[in-house]
VMD Tcl script that draws the C-alpha trace (Angstrom):
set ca {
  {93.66 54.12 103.51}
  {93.66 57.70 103.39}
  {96.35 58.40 106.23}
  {98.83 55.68 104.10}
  {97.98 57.80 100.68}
  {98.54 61.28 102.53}
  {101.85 59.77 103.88}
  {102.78 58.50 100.41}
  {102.50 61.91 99.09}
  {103.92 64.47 102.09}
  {108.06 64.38 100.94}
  {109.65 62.51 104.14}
  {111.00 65.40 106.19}
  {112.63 65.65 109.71}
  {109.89 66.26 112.46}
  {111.30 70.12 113.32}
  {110.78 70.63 109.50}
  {107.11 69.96 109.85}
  {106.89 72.13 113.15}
  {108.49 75.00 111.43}
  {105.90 74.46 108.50}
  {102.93 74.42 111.27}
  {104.45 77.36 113.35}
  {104.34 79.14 109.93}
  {100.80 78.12 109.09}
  {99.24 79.64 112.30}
  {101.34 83.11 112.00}
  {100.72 83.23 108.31}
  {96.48 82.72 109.47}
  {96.91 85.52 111.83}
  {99.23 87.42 108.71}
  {96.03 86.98 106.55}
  {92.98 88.39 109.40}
  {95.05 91.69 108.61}
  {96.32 91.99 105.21}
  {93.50 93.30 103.28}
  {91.61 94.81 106.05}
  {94.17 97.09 107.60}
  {94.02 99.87 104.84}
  {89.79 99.36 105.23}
  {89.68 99.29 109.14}
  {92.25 102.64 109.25}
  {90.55 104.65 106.71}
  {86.92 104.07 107.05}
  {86.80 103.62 110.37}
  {89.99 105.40 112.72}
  {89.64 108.10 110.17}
  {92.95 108.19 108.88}
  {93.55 109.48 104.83}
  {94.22 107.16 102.19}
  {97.38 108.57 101.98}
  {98.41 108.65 105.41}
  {97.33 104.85 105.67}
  {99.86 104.62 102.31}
  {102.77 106.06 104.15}
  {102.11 104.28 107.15}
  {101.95 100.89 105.20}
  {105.12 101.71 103.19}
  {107.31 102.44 106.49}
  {106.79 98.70 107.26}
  {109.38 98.14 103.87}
  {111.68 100.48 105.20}
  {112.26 98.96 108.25}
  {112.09 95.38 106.84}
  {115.06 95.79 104.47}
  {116.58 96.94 107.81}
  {115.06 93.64 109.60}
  {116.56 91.39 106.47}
  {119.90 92.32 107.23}
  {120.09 92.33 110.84}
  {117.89 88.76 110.40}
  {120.85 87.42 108.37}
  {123.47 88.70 110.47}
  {121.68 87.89 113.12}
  {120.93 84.15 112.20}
  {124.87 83.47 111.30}
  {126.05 84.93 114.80}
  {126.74 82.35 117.98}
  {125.06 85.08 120.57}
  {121.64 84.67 118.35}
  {121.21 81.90 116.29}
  {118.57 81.02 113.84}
  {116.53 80.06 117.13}
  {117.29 83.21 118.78}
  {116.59 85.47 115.72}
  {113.19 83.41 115.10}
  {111.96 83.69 118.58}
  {112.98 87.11 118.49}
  {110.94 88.23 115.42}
  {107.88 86.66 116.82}
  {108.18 88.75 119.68}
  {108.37 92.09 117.58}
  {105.54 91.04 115.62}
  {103.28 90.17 118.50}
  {104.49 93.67 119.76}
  {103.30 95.59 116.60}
  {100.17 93.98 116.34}
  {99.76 95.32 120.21}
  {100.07 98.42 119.21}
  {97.95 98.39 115.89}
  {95.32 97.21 118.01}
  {95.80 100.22 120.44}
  {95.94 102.80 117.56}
  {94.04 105.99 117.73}
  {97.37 108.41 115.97}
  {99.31 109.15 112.83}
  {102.71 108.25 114.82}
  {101.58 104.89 116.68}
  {100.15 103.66 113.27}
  {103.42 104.39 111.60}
  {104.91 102.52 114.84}
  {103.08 99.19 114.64}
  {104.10 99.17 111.01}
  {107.49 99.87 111.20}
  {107.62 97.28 114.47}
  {105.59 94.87 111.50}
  {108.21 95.45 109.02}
  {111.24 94.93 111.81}
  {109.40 91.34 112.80}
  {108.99 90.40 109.02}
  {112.52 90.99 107.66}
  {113.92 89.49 110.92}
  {111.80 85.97 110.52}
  {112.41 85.27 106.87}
  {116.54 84.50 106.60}
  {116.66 82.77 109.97}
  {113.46 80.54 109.35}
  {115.17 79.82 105.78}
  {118.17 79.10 107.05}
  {116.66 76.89 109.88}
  {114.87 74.37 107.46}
  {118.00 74.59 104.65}
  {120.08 73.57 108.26}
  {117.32 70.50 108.77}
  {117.91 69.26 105.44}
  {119.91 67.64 102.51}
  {120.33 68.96 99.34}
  {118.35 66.71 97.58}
  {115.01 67.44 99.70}
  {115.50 71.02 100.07}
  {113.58 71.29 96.82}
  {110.43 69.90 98.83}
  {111.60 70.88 101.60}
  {111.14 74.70 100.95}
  {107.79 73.43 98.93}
  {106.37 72.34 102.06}
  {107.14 76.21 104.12}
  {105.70 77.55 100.98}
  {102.59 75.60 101.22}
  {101.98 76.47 104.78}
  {102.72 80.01 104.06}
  {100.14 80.36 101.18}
  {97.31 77.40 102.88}
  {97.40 79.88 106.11}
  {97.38 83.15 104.68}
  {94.04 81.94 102.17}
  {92.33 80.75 105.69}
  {93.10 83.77 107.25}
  {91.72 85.91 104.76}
  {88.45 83.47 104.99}
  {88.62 83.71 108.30}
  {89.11 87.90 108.72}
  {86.13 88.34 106.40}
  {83.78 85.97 107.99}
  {84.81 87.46 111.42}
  {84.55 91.39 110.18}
  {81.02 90.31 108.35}
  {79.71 89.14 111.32}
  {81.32 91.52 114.52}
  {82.34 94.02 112.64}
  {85.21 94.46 115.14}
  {88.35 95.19 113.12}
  {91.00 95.87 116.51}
  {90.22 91.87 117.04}
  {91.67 91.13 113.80}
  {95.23 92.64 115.00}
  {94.36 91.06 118.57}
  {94.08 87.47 116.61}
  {97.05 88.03 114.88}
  {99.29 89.09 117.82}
  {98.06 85.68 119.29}
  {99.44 83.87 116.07}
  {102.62 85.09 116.56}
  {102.63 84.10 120.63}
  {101.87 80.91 119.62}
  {104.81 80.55 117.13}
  {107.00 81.99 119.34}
  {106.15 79.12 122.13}
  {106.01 76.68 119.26}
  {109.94 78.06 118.51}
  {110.79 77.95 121.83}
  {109.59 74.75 123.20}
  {110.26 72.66 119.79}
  {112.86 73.71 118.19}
  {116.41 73.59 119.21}
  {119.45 75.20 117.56}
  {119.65 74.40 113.84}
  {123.18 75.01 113.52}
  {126.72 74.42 115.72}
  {128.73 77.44 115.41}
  {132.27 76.85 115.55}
  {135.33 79.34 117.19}
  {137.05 79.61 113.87}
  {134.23 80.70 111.32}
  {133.75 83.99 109.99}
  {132.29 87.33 112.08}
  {129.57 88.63 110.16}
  {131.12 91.71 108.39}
  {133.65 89.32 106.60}
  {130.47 87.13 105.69}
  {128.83 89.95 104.01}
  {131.80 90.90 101.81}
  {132.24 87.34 100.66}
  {128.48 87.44 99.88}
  {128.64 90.96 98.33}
  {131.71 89.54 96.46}
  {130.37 86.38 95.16}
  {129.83 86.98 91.34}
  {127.14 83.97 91.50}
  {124.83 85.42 93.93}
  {124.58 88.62 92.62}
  {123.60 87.49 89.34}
  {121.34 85.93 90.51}
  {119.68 88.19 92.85}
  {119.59 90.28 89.26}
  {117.47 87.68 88.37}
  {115.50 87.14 91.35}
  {114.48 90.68 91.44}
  {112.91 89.60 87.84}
  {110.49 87.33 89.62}
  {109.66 89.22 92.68}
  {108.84 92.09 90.30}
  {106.34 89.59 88.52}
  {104.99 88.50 91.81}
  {104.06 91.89 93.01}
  {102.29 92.66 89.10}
  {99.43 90.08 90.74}
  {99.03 91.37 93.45}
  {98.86 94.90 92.63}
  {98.69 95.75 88.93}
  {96.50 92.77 87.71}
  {93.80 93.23 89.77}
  {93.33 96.74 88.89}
  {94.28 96.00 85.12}
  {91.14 93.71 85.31}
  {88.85 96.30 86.59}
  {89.58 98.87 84.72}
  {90.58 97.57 81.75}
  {89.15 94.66 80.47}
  {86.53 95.78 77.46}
  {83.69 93.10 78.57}
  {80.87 95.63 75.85}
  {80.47 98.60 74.37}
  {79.33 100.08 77.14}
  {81.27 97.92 80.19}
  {84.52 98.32 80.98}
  {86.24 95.97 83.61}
  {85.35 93.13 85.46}
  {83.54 93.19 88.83}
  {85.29 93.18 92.36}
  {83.09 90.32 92.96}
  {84.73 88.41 90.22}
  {88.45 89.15 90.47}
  {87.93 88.24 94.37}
  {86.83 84.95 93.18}
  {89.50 84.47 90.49}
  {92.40 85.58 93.13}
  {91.09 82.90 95.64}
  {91.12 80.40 92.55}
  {95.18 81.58 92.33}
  {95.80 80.96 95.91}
  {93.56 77.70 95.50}
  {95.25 76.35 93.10}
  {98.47 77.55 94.14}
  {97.81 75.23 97.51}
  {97.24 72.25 95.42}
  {100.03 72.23 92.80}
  {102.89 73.42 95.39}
  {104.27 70.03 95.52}
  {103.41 68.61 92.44}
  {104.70 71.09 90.56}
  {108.33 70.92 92.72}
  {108.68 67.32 92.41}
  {107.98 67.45 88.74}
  {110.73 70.10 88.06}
  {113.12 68.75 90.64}
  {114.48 66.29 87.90}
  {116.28 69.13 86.45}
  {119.33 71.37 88.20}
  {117.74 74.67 90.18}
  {118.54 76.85 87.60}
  {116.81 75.04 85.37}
  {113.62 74.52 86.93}
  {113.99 78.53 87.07}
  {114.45 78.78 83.80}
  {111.06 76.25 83.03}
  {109.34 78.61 85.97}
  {110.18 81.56 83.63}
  {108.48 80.29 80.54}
  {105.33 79.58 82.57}
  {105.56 83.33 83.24}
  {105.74 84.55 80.31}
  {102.89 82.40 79.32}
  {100.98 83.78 82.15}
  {101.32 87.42 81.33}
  {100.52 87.00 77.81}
  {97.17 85.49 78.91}
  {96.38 88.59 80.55}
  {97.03 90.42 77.81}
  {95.04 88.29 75.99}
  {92.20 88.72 78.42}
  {92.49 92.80 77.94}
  {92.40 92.91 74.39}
  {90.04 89.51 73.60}
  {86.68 90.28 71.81}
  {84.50 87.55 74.07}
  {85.42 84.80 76.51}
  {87.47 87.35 79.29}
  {86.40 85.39 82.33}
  {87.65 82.17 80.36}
  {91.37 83.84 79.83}
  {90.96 85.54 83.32}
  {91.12 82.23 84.81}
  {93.72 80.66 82.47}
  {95.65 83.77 82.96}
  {95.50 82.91 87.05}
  {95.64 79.04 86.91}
  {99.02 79.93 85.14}
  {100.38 82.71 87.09}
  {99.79 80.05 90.07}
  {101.90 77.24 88.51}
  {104.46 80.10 87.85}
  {104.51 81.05 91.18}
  {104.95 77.59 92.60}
  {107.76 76.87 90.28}
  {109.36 79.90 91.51}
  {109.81 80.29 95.41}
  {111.23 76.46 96.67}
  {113.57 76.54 94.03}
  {115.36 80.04 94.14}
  {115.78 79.65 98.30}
  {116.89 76.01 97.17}
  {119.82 77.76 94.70}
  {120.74 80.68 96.93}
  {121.58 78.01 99.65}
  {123.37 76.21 97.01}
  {125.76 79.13 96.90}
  {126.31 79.74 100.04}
  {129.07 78.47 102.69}
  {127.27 76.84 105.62}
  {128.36 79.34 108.23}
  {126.85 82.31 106.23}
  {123.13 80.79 105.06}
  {122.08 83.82 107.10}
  {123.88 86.57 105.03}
  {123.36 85.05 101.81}
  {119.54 84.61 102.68}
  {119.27 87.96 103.88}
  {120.76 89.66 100.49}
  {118.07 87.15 98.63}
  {115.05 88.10 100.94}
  {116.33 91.63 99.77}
  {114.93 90.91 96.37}
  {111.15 91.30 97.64}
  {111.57 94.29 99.08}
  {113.34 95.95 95.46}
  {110.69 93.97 93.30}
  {107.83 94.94 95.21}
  {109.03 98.88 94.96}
  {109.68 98.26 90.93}
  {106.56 96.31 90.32}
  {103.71 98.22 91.62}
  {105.70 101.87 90.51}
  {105.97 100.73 87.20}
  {102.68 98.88 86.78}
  {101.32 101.91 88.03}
  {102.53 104.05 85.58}
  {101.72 101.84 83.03}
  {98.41 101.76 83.81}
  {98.07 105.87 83.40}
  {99.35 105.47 79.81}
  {97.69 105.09 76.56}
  {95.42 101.90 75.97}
  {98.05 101.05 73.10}
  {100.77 100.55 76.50}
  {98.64 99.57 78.90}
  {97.55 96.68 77.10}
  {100.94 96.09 75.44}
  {102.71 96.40 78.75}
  {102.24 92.44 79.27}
  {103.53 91.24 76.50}
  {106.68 93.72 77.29}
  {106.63 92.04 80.79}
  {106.65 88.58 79.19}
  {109.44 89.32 76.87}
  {111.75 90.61 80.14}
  {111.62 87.02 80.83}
  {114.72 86.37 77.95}
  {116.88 88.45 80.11}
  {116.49 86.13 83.09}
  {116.90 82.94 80.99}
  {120.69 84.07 79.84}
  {121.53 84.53 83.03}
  {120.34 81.58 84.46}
  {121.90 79.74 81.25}
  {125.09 81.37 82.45}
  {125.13 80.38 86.00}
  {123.89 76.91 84.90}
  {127.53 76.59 83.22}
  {128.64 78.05 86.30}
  {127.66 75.25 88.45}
  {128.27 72.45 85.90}
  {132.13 73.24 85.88}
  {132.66 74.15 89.29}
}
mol new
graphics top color blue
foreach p $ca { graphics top sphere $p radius 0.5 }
foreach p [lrange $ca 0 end-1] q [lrange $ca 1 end] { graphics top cylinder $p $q radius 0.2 }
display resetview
């Protein structure tokens, strides 16, 4: 009975669809044993400075807008492939979390981070090119749901995991060993499982004239205007939020900010909940066009943000709007990332997925530089800005809307 329900409700996918989503799952586990216990392990225990461990960190974006574009060249060339360009990046990957493992020095940390970085911006336009290749149109939507779900379900296990395994060895060079693993595996998954997405053919583009037509298609750039909007709103969870919450939230006269005990527990409700709307939430918005679902996604938003403003400046209840604030930011987040791969694909010719992909992935690395810099400074302003800052993060939302309104024409009369 169970099995027939669970098959009821999974979309109905090809097989290498579901392999991609598994391979994804076990890298995105081995993703999670290290991404909040890197900056710990290198600082309290190699010895390294906060800021040192900061630069390190931040060399990994450098060389992943360089991965990005050589991932979507890379992916729409006959030599590599989206095959070649996945196996590839699991390869680097495996190779920087050797050498994180092995670090004792400034320069090999920087290293295995900018190796990190490489394997990252490689993996993401090939792999989203591979499952918009394995697909329609009309399950794309679910489709990209499904990646995302494995992508957010493995990185919450592997943060489980990492903790239960540092509380109990204490051995934090394991974590990197266990992750290097992950990525072995998903490199044997790639390469005994999953064939060539995509037939090249003798007459289509090289890649320099596919990233001028991208570059020169009015569409996508509007839209990556737009998707820098969200990304920018992605990274104010994971980096101003939490530290808005500590800091700022007025719980008495005398105590300021809620404990690290509690915004752990309200960030694993996000992801929680996250897991268990993913597809819901897609199939429920897929009755609309993409950029209309985007448009819905930006509302929810908006909504979100206000409730943490409301959670700042409330006079009781804070752990009530905390969690509101969260459930909402979750559905908002959901409604965001299958859809705006979904619409970018939309846009692009077949033979350049890859390039077009690539200038979209592009968008995390700009909104995750804009959103922690200027939640950042926010936060070092008056209480009158710091608190107001949400709702002036909610209202940005208008400016995405027109656009989206715009390209919603667009698409209706093409």
């Amino acid at each position: 009975m169970f099995k027939q329900k669970l098959k009821s409700f999974l979309p109905h996918l090809r097989h290498e669809v579901w392999i991609l989503a598994a391979g994804r799952l076990l890298s995105q586990i081995g993703t999670g044993f290290t991404l909040f216990y890197a900056p710990i392990f290198f600082v309290n225990q190699v010895g390294f400075s906060a800021t040192a461990v900061g630069i390190a960190l931040g060399s990994s974006s450098i060389s992943g807008v360089v991965g990005r574009f050589l991932g979507g060249a890379f992916s729409d060339s006959q030599f590599w492939g989206r095959r070649g360009t996945l196996l590839l990046s699991a390869a680097v990957s495996a190779l920087a979390d050797l050498v994180l493992a092995l670090t004792y020095n400034f320069p090999t940390l920087v290293l295995g981070n900018l190796l990190m970085g490489l394997g990252i911006g490689l993996y993401w336009p090939a792999t989203e090119a591979a499952v918009a290749d394995l697909t329609t149109s009309q399950e794309r939507n679910e489709a990209f749901a499904v990646t995302r779900l494995a992508d957010s379900l493995g990185l919450g296990i592997g943060v489980i995991l990492g903790g239960a395994l540092i509380a109990t060895s204490g051995n934090y060079r394991l974590l990197f060993v266990i992750d290097g693993i992950s990525f072995v595996v998903f490199f044997a998954i790639i390469y005994f499982a999953i064939a060539e997405t995509y037939h090249f053919l003798e007459d289509e583009q090289q890649a320099n004239q596919g990233w001028v037509t991208a570059l020169s298609d009015q569409r996508l750039i509007l839209f990556v205007l737009v998707n820098i909007l969200f990304t920018t709103y992605m990274a104010q969870i994971h980096s101003t939020i939490p530290l808005y919450f500590s800091n700022f939230v007025s719980i008495k006269d005398s105590i300021t900010g809620l404990s690290p005990t509690i915004i752990s527990s309200l960030f694993t409700w996000h992801i929680a909940l996250a897991v268990l709307l993913q597809l819901p939430v897609v199939r429920f918005l897929s009755r609309w066009s993409r950029s209309r679902a985007l448009s819905f996604s930006l509302l929810i938003w908006a909504g979100g943000f206000i409730l943490v403003w409301v959670t700042g400046v409330a006079s009781m209840g804070h752990l009530i709007w905390a969690i509101l604030a969260l459930g909402i930011l979750a559905i908002a987040t959901v409604s965001y990332t299958s859809f705006a791969v979904a619409l970018v694909v939309d846009l692009a010719p077949e033979s350049m997925r890859g390039v077009y992909l690539a200038i979209n992935a592009q968008c995390w690395a700009i909104g995750y530089f804009i959103g922690p810099s200027l939640g950042g400074w926010a936060l070092d302003q008056s209480p009158y800005i710091v608190h107001g800052f949400w709702l002036i993060v909610a209202a940005s939302v208008v400016i995405g809307m027109l656009i989206l309104q715009y390209l919603d024409r667009v698409f209706k009369s093409s």
